[in-house]
N, C-alpha and C positions, 0 to 999 in steps of 0.2 A: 504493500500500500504506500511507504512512504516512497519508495522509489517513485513509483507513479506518480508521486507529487511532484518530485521532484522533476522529471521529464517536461511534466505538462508547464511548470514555474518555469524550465528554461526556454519552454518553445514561448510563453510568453515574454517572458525576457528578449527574445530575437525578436521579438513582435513590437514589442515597445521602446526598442535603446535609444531612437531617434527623439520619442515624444517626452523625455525626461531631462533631456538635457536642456529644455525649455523651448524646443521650437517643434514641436510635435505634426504629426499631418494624419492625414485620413484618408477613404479612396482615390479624392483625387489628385492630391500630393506624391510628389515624384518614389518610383515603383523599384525594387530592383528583381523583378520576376517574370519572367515568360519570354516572348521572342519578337521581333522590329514588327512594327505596320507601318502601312502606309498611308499617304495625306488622302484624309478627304477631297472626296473632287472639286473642284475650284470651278469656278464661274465670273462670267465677267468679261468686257472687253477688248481687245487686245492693248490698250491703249493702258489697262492696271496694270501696276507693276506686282509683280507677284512673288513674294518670298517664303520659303519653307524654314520652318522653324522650328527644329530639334529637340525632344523631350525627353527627360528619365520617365519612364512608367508605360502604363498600355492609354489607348482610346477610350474614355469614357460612354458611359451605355447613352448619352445624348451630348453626345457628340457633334455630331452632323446641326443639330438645331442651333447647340449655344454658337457654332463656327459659324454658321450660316448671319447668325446676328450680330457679330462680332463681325464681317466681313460687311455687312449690310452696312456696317458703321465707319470701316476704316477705309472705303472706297469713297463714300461722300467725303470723309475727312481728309484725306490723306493719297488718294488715290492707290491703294495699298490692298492687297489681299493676301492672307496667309492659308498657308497649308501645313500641320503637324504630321511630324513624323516623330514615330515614338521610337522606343530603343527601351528595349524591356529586359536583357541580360547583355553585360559587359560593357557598361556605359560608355567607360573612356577609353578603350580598346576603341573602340565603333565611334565612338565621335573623335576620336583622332584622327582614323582613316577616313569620316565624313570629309573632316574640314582639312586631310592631307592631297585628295583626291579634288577635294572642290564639284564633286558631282553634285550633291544638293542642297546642301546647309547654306543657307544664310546666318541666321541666328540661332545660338544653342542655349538651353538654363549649363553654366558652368558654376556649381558651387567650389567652395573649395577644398573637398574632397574627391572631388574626381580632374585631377592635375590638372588646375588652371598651371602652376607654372612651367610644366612639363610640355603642355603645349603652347605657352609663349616661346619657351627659348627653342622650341621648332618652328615658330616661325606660322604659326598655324594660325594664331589669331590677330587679328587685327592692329595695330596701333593707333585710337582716336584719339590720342591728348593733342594734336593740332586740331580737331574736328569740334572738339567739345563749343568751342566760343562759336560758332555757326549755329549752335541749340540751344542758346540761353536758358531757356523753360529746363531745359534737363538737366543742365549742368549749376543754376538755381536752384532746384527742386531738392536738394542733399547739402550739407554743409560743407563747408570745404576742407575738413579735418576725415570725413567719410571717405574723399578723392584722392585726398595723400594717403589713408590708410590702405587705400588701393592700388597703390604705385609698386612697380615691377621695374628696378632699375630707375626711379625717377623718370617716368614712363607710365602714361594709360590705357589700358587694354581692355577693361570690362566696365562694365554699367551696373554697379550694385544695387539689388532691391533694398532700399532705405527700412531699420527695423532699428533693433536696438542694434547702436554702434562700439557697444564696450562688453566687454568680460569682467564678471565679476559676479561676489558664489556668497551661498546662503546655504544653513543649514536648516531643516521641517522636519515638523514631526504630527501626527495626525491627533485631534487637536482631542478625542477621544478618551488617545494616553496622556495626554500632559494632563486633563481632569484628572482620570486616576490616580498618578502619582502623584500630584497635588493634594488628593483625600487621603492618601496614602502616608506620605512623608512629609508635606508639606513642601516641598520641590515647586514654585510656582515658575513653570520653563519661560512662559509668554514673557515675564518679569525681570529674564537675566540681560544683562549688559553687556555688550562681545564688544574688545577693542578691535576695531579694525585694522589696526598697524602693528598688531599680535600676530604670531603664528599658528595654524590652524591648533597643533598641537597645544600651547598653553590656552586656546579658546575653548577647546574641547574640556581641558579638566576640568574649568566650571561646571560641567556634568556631569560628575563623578555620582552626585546623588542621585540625578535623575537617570541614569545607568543604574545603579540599584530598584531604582523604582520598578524600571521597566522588567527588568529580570522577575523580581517579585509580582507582577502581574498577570505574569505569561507571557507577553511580547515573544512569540515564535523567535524573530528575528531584534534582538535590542537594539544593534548597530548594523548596518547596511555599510555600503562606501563613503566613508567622510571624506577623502582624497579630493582636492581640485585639481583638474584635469592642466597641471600646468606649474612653474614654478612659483607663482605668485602668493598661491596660499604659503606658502612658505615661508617668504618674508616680505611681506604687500608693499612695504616702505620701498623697496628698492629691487626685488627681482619681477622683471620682465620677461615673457616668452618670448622668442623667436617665432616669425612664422615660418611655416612651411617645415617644423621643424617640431618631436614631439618632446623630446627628452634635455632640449639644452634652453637657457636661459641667458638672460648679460644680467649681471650685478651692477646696477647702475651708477655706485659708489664708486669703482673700480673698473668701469666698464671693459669689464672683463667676460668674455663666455664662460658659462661653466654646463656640467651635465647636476641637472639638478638630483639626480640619487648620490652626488658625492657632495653632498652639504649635510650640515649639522643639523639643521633644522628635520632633514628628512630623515638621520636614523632618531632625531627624539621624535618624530611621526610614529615610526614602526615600534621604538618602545614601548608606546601610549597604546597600540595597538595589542601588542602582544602582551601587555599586562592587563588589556580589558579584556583579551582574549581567554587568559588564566581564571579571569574570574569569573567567566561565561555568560558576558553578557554578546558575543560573539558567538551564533549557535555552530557547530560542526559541520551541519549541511551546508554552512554557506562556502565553503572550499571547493564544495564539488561545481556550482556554479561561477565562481570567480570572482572577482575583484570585481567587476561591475554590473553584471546580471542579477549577483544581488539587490542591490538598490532596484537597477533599475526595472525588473521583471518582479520581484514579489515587493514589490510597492504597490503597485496598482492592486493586490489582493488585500493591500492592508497587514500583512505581513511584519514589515520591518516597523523599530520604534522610533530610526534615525540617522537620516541621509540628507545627505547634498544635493545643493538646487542649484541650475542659474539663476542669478536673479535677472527680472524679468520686469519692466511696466508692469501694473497689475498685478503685482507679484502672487501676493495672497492668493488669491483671486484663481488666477492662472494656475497655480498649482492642485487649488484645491478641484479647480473643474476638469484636470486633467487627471488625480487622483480619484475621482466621483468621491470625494469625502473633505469634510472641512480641517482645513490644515494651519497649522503656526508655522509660521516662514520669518527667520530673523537674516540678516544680514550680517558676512561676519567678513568680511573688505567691501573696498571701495570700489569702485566702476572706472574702467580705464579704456580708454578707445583702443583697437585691439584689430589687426588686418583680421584675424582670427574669427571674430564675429563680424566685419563688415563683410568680407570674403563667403561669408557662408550662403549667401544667393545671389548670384550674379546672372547676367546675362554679357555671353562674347558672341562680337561677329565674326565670321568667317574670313583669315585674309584673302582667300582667293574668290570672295562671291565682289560682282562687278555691281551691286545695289547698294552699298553701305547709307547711301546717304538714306534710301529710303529705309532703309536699316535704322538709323538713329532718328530719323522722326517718327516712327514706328514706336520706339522704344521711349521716346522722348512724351509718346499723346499715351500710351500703355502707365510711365510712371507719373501724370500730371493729370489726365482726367479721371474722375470718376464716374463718369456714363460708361467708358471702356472696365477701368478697373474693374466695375461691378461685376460687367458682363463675364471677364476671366476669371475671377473670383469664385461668382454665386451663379452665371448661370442668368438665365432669359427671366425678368419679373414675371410673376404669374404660373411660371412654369417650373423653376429652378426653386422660387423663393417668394415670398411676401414681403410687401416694401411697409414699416411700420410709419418711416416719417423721412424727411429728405435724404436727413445720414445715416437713421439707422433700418436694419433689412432683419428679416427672418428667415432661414435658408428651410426650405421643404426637406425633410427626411428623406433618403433615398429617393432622388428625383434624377438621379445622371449626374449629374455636374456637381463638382465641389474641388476648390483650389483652396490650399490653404494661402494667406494673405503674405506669413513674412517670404514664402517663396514666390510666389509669383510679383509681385508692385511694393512700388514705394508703401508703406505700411498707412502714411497719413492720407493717402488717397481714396482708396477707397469706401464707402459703408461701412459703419461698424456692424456686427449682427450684435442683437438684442440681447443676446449671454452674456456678452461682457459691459464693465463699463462706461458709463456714459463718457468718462473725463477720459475715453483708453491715450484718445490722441495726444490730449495736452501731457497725460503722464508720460510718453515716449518724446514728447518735445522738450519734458525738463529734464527727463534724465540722460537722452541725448545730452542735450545742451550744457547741463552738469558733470561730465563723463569727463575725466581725468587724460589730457594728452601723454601719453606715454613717453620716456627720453627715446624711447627706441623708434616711434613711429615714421615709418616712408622707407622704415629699411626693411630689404624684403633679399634674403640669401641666395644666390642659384648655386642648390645642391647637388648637381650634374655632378660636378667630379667628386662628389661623395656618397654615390648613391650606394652602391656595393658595400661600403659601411655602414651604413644607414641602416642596408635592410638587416643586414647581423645583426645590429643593435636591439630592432626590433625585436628580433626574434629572443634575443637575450634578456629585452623587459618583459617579453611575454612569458619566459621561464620563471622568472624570479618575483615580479612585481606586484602580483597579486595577494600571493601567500603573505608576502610581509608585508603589505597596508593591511590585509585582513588579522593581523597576527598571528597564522599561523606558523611563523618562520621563526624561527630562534634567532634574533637579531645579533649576537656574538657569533654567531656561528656563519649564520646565511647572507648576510650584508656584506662581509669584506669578500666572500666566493661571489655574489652578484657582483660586486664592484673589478673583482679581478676579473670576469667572464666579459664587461664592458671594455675592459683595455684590451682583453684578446680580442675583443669586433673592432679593435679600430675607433674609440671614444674618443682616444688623443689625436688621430689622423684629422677626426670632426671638428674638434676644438679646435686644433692648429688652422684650419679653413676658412671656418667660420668667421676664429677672429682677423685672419687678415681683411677677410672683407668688409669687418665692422670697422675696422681701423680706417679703411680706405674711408669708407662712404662716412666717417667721422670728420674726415679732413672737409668733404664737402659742406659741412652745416658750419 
């Protein structure tokens, strides 16, 4: 029986890891299953210009309608028509050869997990940082810290969908448990005070009691993943991630690279760990699923007593509606503008398609209107969705059509739906706008001549990395053999790279 639990918690686990990290989708958010289709058939003129437009996931069961009105739209506008072509297994295999071949792509969604950079330094995508001032509207429409956070060489390639522009983590817990242990102990969680320029490790000890709490209630799961995906939580004051890059950081003090598993901050992480692991508030089972399918797959059952969130607009809010349960969400750093989260939806053109310009007003009336946004979004009024009032919408339950917002448009553009906040937009405009410029920001690595290290590396944190944030690892023991397993991949190869190129591009600021 409990195996079975345990199978069915990882298959949701792989079902949920995208919707946890705060930017979640649903069917019609980009797919990674099944096999290419092709564009709807197009209509129209010979005189429309007509561009295909590349997508992770399959064709939507109304499809043909929402495109139909969407084209109805962008011909009067724009003289513009598109056709999607989906790509449903090996996204960036296939849209490399898309846009290497130039057979049909125009425009592709390029987040930044399926090599944006990998296919700039081929040469594959476009260069618009001269174009941008020919589109006011588009290149207005995003802050200008959004546009250097998206710089490739001092250099612009992509067209980010505007959402939240910074990283930066919180820990929840279901608001359920913090009552009980509050009746329990007197532990009031809602109540505690995180410094933010603290290390996740000293922020977490304030929870020693409410870790007993949770243990003494049942909590299946007391602790989930408290790790932030990054050097930061580390030391908030001063290390910054690299992008394009998962395991190294610059210590801004010293602007110096480092691999953040050889900082101090991270074996007192694994201690903290493995001494809550001793005391079980860390259950057994969670080893078999790992370092992160814990949190992020027996969350949504209610499961875990306490894990890591992005923070998010809405935060609360968000979390709790994506848990189907009401949640306590504290913050424990600050929000720091991050290519990391601006990079995470983008849209690139094709270098080799001969329409760019209709390309960027395409892309320019997609991020500024909201008669368009709606229609990519929610789908045809009436048919897709109910319109409650000018801004806000109600989307129909299974009706065909559904895009989630921070992938697809600028985020303040379109409809809000009626689930969420009224104020959602002005909150992503002050915490945009509030959101901490990084020292490292407009630097972006080209890890070409270190990829082969790279990949060992990976492979090396995925042996090591889990057991010991989870504490299951004997930190005397297991720490200095991970850290000697990363010089055998080549860590110091990485460093030595890395930082020449930080050094260079230092000269330049």
């Amino acid at each position: 029986m409990k195996k079975a639990r345990i199978v069915s918690m990882l298959l949701a686990a792989s079902l949920c890891a995208g919707v946890l990290a705060g930017c979640g989708g649903n069917a019609g958010t980009p797919s990674s299953s099944g096999a290419a289709s092709k564009p709807a058939a197009s209509s129209g003129s010979d005189d429309i210009v007509k561009l295909t437009w590349v997508k992770s996931g399959a064709a939507q069961k109304d499809e043909q309608a929402v495109m139909d009105a969407i084209n109805d739209y962008t011909r009067e506008k724009l003289g513009v028509e598109i056709a999607n072509v989906y790509i449903e297994t090996d996204y960036a295999s296939k849209l490399s050869l898309e846009f290497a071949t130039g057979t049909s792509a125009d425009i592709a969604w390029l987040p930044s997990w399926f090599g944006q950079e990998s296919l700039i330094n081929q040469n594959a995508v476009l260069d618009i940082t001269d174009m941008l001032d020919s589109y006011p509207e588009l290149r207005d429409c995003m802050p200008e810290k959004v546009w250097k956070a998206s710089e490739f060489s001092g250099r612009r390639y992509l067209v980010p969908n505007l959402k939240e522009i910074f990283y930066g983590y919180s820990i929840t817990t279901p608001k359920e448990f913090a009552d009980q242990v509050k009746e329990l102990n007197g532990f009031d969680f809602a109540a505690v005070e995180f410094d933010k320029t603290a290390s996740e490790a000293d922020n977490y000890r304030k929870l020693e009691k409410y870790m007993e709490g949770l243990k003494e209630i049942g909590v299946e799961y007391p602790v989930g993943n408290l790790m932030v995906y990054g050097p930061m939580g580390l030391a908030p004051t001063h290390y910054e991630q690299l992008p394009s890059t998962e395991l190294f950081g610059i210590d801004t003090q010293t602007n110096q690279v480092f691999c953040y598993f050889d900082t101090d901050e991270y074996e007192d992480y694994c201690r903290l760990m493995y001494d809550w692991n001793q005391k079980g508030y860390i259950s057994e089972e969670a080893s078999v699923a790992g370092w992160n399918t814990t949190a992020d797959g027996y969350a949504v059952d209610g499961l875990v007593g306490l894990y890591h969130w992005s923070t998010t607009p809405d935060n609360e809010k968000n979390c709790s509606t994506r848990l189907n349960r009401e949640m306590i969400v504290k913050e424990i750093t600050d929000n720091f503008v991050a290519p990391s989260s601006v990079l995470g939806s983008c849209w690139a053109i094709s270098a080799k398609t001969e329409k760019a310009d209709a390309c960027l007003k395409f892309l320019q009336l997609l991020s500024t209107d909201q008669t368009l946004a709606d229609l990519y979004c929610y789908g045809v009024e009436g048919r897709n969705y109910t319109r409650i009032s000018d801004e806000v919408v109600e989307p129909i339950a299974d009706s065909g059509w559904s895009n989630d917002v921070w992938c697809s448009v600028n985020v303040l553009t379109p409809s809000i739906k009626n689930s969420e906040s009224a104020d959602k937009k002005d909150q992503y405009r002050t915490m945009n706008d509030a959101a901490v410029e990084g020292k490292t920001l407009g630097f972006s690595p080209d890890t070409s001549a270190i990829s082969t290290e790279l990949a060992a590396l990976q492979n090396v944190k995925d042996q090591y990395r889990g057991l010991l944030e989870m504490g299951f690892y004997d930190v005397d023991t297991y720490l200095p053999e991970f850290r000697q397993a990363l010089k055998d991949a080549g860590v110091e190869t990485v460093i030595a790279e890395l930082q020449k190129q930080y050094d260079e591009w230092l000269k330049t600021k």
